[in-house]
DOBA-892443 format. One line per field, with one value per atom (N, C-alpha, C): residue number from 1; atom name; x, y, z. Coordinates in nm, 4 decimals. Each point is the difference from the previous one (the first is absolute). Layout:
<rs>
pos: [NUM;...]
site: [CA;...]
px: [X;...]
py: [Y;...]
pz: [Z;...]
</rs>
This chain:
<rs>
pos: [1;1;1;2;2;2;3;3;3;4;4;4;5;5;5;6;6;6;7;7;7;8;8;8;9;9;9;10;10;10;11;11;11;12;12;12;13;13;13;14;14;14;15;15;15;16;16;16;17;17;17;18;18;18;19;19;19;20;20;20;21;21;21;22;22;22;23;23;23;24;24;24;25;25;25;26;26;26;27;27;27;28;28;28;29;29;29;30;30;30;31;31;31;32;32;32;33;33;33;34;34;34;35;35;35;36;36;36;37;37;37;38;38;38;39;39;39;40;40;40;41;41;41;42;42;42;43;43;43;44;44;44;45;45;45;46;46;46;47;47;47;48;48;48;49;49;49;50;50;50;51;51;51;52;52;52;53;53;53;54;54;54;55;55;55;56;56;56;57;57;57;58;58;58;59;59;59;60;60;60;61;61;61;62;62;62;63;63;63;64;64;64;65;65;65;66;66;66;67;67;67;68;68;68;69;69;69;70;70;70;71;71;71;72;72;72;73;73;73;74;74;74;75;75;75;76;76;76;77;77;77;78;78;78;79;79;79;80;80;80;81;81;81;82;82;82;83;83;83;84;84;84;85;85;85;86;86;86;87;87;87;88;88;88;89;89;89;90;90;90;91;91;91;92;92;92;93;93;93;94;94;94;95;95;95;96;96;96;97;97;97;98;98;98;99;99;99;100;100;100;101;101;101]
site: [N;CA;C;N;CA;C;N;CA;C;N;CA;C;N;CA;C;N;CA;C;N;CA;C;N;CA;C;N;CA;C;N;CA;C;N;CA;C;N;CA;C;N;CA;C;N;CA;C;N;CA;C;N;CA;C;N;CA;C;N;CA;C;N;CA;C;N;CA;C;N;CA;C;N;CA;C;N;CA;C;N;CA;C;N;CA;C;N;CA;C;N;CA;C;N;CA;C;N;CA;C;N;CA;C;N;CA;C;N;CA;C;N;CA;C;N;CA;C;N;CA;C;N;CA;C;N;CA;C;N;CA;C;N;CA;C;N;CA;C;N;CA;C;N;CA;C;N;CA;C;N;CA;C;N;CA;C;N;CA;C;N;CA;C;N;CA;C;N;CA;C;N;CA;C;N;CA;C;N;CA;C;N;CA;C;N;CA;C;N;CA;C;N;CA;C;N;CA;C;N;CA;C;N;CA;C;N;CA;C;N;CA;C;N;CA;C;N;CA;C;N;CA;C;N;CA;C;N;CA;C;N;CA;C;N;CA;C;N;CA;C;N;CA;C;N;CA;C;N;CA;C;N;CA;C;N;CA;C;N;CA;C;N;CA;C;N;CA;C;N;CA;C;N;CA;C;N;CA;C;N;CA;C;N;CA;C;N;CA;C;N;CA;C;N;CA;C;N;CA;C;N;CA;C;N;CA;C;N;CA;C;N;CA;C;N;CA;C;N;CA;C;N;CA;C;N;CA;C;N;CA;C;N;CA;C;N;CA;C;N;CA;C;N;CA;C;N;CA;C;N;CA;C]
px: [2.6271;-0.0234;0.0428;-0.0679;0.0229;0.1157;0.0027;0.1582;0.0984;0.1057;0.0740;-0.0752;-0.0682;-0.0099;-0.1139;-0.0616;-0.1288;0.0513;0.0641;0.0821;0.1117;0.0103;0.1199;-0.1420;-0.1070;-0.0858;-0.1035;0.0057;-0.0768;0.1041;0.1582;0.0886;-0.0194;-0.0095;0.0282;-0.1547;-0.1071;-0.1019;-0.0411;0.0416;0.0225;0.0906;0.1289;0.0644;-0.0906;-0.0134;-0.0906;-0.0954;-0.0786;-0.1384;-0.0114;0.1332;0.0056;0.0673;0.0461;0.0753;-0.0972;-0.1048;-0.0522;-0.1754;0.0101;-0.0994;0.0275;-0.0963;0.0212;0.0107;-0.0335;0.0095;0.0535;0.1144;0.0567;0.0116;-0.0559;0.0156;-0.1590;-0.1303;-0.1304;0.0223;0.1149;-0.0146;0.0131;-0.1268;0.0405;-0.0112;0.0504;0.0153;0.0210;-0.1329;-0.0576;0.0701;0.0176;0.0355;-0.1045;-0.0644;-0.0956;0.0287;0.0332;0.0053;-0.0855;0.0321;-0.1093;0.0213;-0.0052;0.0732;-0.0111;0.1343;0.0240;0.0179;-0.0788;0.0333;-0.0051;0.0869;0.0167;-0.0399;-0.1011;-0.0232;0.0719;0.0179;0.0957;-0.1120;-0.0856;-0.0972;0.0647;0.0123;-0.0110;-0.0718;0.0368;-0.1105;0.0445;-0.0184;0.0155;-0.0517;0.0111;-0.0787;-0.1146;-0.1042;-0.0826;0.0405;0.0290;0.0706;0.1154;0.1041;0.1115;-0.0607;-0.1217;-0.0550;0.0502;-0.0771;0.0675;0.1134;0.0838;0.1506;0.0287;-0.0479;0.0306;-0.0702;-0.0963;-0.0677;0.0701;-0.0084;0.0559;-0.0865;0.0287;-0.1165;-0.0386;-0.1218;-0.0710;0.0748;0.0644;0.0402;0.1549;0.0535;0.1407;0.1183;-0.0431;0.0830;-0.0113;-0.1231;-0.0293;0.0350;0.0116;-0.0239;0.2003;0.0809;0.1217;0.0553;-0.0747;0.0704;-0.0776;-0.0811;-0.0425;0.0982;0.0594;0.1008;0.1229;0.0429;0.1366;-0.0406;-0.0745;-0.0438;-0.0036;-0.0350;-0.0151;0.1551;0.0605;0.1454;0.0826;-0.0374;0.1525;-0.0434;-0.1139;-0.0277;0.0028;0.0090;0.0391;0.0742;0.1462;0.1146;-0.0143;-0.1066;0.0017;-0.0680;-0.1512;-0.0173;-0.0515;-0.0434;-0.0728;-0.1292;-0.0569;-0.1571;-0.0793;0.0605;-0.0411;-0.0795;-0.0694;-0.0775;0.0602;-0.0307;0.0534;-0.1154;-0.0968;-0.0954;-0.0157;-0.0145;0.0200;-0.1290;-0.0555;-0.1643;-0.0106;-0.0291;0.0246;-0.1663;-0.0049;-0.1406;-0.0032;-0.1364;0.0205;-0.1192;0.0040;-0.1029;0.0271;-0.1557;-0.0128;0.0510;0.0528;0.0161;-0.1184;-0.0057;-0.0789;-0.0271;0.1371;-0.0082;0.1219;-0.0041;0.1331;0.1029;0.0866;0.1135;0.0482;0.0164;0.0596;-0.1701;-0.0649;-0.1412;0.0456;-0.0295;-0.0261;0.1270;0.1500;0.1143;-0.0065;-0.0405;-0.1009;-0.0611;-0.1157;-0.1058;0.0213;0.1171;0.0591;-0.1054;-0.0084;-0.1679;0.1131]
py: [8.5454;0.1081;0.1323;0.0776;0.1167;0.1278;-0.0102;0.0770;-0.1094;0.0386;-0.0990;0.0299;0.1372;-0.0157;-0.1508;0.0264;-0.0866;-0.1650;-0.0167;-0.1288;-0.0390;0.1305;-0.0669;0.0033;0.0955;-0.0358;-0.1808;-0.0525;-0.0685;-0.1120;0.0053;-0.1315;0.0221;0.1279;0.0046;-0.0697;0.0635;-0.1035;-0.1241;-0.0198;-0.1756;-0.1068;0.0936;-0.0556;-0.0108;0.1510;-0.0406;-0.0871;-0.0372;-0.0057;-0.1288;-0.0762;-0.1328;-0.0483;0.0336;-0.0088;-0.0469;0.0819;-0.0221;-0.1048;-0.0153;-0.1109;-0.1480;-0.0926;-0.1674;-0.0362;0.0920;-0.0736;0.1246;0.0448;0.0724;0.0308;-0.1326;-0.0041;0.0533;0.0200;0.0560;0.1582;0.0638;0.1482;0.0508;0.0911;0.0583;0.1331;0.0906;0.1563;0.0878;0.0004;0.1098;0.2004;-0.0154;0.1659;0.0673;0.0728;0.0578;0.2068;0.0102;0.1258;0.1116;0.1457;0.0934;0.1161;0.0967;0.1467;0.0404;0.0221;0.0569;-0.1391;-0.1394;-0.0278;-0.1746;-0.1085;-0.1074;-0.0693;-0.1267;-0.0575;-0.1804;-0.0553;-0.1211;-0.1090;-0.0450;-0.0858;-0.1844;-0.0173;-0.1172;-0.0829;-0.1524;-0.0836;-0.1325;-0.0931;-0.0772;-0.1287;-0.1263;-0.0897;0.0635;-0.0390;0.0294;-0.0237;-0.1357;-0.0232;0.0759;0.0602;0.0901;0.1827;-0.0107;0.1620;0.0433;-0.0771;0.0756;-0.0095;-0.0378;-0.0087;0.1258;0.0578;0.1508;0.0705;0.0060;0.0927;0.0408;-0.1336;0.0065;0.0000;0.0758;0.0225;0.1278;0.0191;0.1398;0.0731;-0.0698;0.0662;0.0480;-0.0156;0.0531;-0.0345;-0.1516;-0.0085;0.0262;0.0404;0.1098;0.1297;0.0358;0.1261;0.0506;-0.1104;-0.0090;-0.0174;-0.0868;0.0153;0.1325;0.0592;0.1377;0.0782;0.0150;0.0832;-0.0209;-0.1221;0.0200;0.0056;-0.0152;0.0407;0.1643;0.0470;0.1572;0.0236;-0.0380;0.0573;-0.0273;-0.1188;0.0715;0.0435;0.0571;0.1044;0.1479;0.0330;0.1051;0.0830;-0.0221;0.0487;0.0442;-0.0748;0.0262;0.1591;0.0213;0.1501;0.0081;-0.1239;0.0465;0.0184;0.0209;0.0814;-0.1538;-0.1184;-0.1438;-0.0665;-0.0240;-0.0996;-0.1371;-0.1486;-0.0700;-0.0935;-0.0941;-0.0142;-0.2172;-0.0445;-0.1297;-0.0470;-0.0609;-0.0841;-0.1553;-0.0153;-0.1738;-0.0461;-0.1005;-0.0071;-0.2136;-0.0356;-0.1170;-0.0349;-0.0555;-0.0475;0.1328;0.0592;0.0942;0.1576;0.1085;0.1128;0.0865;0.0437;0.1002;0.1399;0.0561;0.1285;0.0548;0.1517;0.0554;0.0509;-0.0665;0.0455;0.1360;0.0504;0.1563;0.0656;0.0141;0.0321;0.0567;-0.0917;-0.0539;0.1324;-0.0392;0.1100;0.1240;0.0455;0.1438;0.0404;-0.0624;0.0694;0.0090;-0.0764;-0.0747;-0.0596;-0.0866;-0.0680;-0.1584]
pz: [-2.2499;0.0907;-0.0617;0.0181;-0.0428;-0.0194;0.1789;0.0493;0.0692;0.0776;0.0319;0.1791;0.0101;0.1602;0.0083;-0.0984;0.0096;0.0083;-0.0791;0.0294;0.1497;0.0060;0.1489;0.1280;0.0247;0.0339;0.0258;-0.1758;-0.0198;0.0674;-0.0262;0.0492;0.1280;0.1126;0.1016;0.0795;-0.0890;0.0991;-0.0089;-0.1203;-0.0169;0.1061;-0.0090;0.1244;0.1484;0.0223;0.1532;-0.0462;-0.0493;-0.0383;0.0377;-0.1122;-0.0124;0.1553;0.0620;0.1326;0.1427;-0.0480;0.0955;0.0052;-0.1051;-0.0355;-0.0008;0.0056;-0.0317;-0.1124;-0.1290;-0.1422;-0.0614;-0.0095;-0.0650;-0.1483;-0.1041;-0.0885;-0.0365;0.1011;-0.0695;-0.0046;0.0487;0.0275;-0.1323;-0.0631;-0.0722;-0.0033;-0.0490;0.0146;-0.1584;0.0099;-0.1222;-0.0339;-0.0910;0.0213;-0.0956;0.0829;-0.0815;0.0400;-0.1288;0.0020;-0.0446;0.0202;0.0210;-0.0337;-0.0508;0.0244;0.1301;0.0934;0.1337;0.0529;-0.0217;0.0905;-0.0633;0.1007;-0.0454;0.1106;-0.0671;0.1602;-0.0423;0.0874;-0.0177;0.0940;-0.1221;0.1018;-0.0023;0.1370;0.0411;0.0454;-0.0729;0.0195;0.0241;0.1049;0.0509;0.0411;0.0404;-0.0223;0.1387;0.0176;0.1360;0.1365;-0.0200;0.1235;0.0337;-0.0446;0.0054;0.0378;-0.0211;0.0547;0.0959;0.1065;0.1411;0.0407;-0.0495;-0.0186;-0.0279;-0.1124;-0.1199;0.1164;0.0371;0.0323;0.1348;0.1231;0.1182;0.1455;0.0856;0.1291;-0.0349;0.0043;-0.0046;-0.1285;-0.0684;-0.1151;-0.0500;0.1218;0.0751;-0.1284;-0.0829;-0.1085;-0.1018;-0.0337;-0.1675;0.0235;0.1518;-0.0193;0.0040;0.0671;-0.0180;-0.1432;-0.0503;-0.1669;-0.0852;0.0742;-0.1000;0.0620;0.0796;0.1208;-0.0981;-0.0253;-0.0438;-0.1914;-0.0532;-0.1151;-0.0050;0.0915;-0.0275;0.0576;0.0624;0.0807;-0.1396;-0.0352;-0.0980;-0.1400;-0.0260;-0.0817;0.0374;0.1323;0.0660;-0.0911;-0.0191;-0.0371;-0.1675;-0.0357;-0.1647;0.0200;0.0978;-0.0274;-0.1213;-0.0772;-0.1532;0.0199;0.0519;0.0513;-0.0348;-0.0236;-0.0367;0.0971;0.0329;0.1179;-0.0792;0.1053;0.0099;0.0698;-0.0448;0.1285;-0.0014;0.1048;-0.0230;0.0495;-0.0540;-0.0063;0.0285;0.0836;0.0698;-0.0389;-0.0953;-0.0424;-0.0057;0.0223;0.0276;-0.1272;-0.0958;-0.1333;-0.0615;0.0031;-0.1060;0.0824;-0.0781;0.0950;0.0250;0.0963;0.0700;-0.0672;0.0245;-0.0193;-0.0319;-0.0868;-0.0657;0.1142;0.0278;0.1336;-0.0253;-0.1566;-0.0139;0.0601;-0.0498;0.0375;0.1649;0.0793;0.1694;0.0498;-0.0996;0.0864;-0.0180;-0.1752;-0.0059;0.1100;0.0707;0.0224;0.1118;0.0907;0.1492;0.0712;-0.0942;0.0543;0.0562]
</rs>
């Protein structure tokens, strides 16, 4: 990993990540970085999705909540963005928080 934020990040959503799924040992969490911005894509067995994801979304959108809260305090003009992807990925997560799409 690159910096050390990026690593206490990557341990901290591993912890939730793995916590709240049935096979803890398929979670994996990519760091793919960017200038401005780092997105931390996770990937999971299928069956464990709606687990990550939640009702109407309520638990991705809680681990992007505390992913951005404790980058708050750094103030390094850094985005921080987390991508819940199931096979192949979709789309660039720094992209999507740019544009506030």
């Amino acid at each position: 990993m690159a910096d050390r934020k990026e690593a206490e990040i990557h341990a901290m959503l591993l912890t939730i990540v793995r916590s709240i799924v049935d096979r803890p040992d398929e979670v994996e969490i990519t760091v793919i970085p960017a200038e401005g911005c780092t997105t931390f894509r996770i990937k999971a067995n299928p069956k464990d999705m709606g687990k990550i994801i939640g009702k109407q979304g309520h638990t991705a959108r809680s681990i992007r909540t505390i992913v951005g809260a404790s980058t708050m305090r750094e103030g390094l003009g850094h985005t921080y963005a987390v991508d819940i992807v199931e096979g192949t990925p979709a789309s660039d997560a720094c992209r999507s928080v740019d544009s506030g799409t």
